[in-house]
C-alpha positions as CSV (number, residue, x, y, z in Angstrom):
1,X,26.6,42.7,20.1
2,X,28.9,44.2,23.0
3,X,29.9,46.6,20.6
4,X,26.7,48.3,19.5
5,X,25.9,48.4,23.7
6,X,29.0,50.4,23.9
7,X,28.5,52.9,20.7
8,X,24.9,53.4,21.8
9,X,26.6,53.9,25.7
10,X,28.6,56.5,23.9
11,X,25.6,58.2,22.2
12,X,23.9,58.4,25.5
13,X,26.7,60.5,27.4
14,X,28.0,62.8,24.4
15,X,24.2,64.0,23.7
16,X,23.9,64.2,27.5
17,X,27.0,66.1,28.1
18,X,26.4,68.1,24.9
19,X,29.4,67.1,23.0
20,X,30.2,68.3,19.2
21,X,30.8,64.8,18.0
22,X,27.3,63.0,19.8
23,X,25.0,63.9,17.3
24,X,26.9,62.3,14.5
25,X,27.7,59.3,16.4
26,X,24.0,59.1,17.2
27,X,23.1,59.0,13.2
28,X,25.5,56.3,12.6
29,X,24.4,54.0,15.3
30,X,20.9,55.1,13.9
31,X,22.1,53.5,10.4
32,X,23.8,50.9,12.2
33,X,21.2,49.4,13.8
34,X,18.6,50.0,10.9
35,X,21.2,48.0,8.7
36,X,21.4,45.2,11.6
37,X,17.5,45.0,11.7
38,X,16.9,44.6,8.2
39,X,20.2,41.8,8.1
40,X,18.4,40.0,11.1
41,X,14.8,40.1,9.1
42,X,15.8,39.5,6.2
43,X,19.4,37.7,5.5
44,X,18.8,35.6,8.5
45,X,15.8,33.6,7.5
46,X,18.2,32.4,4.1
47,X,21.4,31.3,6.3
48,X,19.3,29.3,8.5
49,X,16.1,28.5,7.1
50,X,15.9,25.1,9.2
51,X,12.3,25.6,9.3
52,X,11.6,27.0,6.4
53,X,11.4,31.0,5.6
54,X,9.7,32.8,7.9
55,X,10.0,37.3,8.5
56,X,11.1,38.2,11.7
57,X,9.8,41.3,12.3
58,X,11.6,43.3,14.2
59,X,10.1,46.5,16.7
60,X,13.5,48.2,16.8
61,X,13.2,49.5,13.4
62,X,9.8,51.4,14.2
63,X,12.1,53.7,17.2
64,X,15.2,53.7,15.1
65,X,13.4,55.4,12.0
66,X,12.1,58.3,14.0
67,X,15.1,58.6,16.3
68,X,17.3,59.0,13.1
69,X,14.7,61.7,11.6
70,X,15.0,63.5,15.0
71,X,19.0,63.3,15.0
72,X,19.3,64.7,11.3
73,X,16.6,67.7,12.3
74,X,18.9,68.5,15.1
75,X,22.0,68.3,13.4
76,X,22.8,71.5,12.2
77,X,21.1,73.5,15.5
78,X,23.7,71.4,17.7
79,X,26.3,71.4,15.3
80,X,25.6,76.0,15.3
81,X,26.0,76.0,18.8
């Protein structure tokens, strides 16, 4: 958990310093966190199903999924420049 605090610390100062590598970084923690959403939702519920299956559904997906759209139409401006 520490760890995706510190790549998404990361994220936050390259694309506010403007560096080449940020907008990369930011579409892997975009993936990153997509993949640990959907793990939590739906892996989860099967390793510990002490009360039986239940969805967790989870609101970070619904700001990842647009911040990852945003990050790939960006890309090749920042990437230009």
């Amino acid at each position: 958990m520490l760890f995706l605090f510190l790549v998404k610390a990361l994220v936050a100062i390259g694309l506010w310093f403007e560096k080449d590598w940020a907008v990369k970084l930011a579409i892997g923690d975009a993936w990153l966190g997509i993949l640990l959403c959907v793990a939590v939702m739906f892996v989860l519920p099967f390793i510990y199903n002490s009360a039986g299956f239940n969805i967790n559904l989870r609101l970070e997906v619904v700001a990842l999924i647009p911040y990852l759209q945003v990050m790939k139409r960006i890309r090749s401006d920042w990437e230009s420049t």
